[in-house]
C-alpha positions as CSV (number, residue, x, y, z in Angstrom):
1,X,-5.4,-6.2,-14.9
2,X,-3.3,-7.9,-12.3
3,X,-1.1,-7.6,-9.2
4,X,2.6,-7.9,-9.4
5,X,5.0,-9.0,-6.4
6,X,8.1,-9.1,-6.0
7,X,10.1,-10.6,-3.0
8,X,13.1,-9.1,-2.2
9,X,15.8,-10.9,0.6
10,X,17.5,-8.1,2.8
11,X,20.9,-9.0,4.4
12,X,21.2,-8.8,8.2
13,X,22.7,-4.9,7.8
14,X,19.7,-3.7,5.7
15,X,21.1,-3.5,2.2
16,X,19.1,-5.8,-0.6
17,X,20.5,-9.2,-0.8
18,X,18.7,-10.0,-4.1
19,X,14.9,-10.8,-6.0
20,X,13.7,-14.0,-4.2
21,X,10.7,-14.8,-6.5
22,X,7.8,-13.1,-9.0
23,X,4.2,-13.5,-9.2
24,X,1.1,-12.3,-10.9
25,X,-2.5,-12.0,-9.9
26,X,-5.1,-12.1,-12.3
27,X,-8.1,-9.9,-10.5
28,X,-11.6,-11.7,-10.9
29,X,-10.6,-15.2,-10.5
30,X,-13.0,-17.4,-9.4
31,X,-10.5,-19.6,-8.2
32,X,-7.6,-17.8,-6.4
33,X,-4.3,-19.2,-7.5
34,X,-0.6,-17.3,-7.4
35,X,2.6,-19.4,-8.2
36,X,5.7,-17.2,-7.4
37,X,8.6,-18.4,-9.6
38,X,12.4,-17.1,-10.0
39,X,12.3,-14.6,-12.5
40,X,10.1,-12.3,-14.4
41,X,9.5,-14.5,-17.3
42,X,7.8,-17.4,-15.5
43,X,10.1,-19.8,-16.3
44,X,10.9,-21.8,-13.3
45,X,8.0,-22.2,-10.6
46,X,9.2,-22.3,-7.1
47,X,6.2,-22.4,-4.8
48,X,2.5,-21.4,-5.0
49,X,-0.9,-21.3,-3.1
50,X,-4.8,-22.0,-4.5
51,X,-8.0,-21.8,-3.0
52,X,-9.8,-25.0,-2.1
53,X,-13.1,-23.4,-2.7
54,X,-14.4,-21.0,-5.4
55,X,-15.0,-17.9,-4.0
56,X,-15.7,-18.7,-0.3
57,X,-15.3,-15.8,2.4
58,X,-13.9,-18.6,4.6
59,X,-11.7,-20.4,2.3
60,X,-9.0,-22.3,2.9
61,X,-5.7,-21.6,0.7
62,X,-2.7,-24.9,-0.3
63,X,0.6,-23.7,-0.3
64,X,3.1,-25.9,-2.3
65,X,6.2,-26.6,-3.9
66,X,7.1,-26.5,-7.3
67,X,6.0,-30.3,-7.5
68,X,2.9,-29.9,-5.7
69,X,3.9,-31.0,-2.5
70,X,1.9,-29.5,0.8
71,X,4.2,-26.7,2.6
72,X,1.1,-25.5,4.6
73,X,-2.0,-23.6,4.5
74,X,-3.8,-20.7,5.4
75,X,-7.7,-19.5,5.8
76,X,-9.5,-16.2,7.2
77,X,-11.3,-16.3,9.9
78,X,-14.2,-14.3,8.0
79,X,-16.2,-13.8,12.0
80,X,-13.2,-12.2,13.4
81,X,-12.4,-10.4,10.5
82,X,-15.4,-8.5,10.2
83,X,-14.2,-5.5,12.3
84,X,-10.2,-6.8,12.5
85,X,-8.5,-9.0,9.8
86,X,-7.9,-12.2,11.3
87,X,-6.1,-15.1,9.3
88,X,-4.6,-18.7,10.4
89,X,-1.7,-20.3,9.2
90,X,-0.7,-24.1,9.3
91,X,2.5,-25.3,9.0
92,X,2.5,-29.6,9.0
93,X,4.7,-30.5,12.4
94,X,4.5,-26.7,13.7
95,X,1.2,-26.3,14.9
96,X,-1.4,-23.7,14.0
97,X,-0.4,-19.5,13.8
98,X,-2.8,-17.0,14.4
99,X,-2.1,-13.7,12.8
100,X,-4.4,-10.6,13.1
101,X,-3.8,-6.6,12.3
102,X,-2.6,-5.1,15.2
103,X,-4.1,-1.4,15.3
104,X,-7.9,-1.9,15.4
105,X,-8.5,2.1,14.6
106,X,-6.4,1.6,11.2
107,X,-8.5,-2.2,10.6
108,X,-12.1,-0.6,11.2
109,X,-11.3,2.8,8.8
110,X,-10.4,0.4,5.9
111,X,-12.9,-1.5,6.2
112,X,-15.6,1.6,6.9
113,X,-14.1,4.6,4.5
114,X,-13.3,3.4,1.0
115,X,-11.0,5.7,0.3
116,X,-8.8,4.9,3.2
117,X,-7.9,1.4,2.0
118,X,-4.3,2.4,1.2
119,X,-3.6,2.9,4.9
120,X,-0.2,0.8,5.9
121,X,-1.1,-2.1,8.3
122,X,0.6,-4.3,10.5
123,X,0.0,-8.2,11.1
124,X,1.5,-9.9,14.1
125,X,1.5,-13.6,13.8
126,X,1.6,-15.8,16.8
127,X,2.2,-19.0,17.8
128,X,0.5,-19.8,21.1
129,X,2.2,-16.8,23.1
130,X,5.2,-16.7,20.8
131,X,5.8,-14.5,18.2
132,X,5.9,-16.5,14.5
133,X,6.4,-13.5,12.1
134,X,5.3,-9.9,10.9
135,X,3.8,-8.5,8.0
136,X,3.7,-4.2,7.8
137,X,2.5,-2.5,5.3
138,X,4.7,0.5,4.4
139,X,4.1,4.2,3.2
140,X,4.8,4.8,-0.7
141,X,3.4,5.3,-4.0
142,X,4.1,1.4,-4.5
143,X,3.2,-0.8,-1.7
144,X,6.0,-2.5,0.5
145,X,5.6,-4.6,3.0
146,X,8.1,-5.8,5.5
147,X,8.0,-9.2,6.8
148,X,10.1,-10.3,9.6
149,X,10.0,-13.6,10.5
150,X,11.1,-14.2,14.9
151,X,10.9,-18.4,14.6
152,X,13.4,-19.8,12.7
153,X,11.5,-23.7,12.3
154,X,9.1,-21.5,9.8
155,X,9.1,-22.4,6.0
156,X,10.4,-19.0,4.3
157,X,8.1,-20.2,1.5
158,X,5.2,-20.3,4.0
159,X,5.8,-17.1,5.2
160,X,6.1,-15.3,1.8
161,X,3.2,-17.2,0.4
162,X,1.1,-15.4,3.2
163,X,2.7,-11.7,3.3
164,X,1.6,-12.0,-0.9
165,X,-1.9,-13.1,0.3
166,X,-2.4,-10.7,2.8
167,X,-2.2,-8.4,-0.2
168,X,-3.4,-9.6,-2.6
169,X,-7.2,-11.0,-0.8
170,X,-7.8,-9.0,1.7
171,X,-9.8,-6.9,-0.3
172,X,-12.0,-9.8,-1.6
């Protein structure tokens, strides 16, 4: 069994501007690793993101290129996300993002009532006071998420390689 993703680019009125990049998720790793590449067949790699640790609930998570070379990283703050996800996002030369559900009623009924983990969320990640990007979760038989990202210096490759994460461990 594994997770599929799919990331989409939407032109500035709305309509689909085209598939940005595919990935898998094998369930039960005891390594996390996801490399997104540019089509369906896993030909051509374009950037990815592994776990430092095995199985840690505080690991920290590489995000690279296709040649291995450091984009950023991310971790969850496994304290803070007890009751509230909570994750933190690095970007080398940008400083540190903080990024955190936004309705705490939605966050503690996941986490509390098993049945309820299909509820959408929303993640607002900051920088300092300033807004860095979003991550919503949307209603639907398949999941979509919506990221908007408000700081242009951000690596789109950053930013995707976390709205894929936020799927794809926060049940972990």
């Amino acid at each position: 069994m594994v997770n599929q993703y799919e990331i989409h680019a939407v032109a500035p009125d709305g309509s689909e501007a085209g598939v940005l990049a595919f990935a898998q998720q094998k369930r039960m790793a005891f390594k996390e690793q996801v490399t997104l590449y540019t089509d369906e067949q896993k030909t051509t790699p374009v950037f990815g993101f592994k776990a430092r640790q095995r199985m840690d609930l505080g690991a920290t998570y590489d995000v690279t290129d296709a040649n291995g070379t450091a984009i950023g990283l991310f971790r969850k703050n496994w304290k803070e996300s007890l009751l509230r996800s909570t994750w933190h996002l690095e970007q080398p030369g940008h400083g540190e993002m903080v990024g955190r559900e936004t309705n705490m009623v939605v966050a503690v009924l996941r986490r509390f009532v098993e049945s309820l983990s299909w509820l959408p969320y929303h993640f607002e990640f900051v920088l300092g006071e300033r807004p860095a990007f979003s991550v919503q979760k949307k209603w639907g038989l398949r999941d979509k998420y919506v990221v908007t990202v408000h700081d242009p210096q951000l690596d789109r490759r950053l930013v995707a390689a976390m709205a894929v994460a936020l799927d794809a461990l926060q049940g972990r």
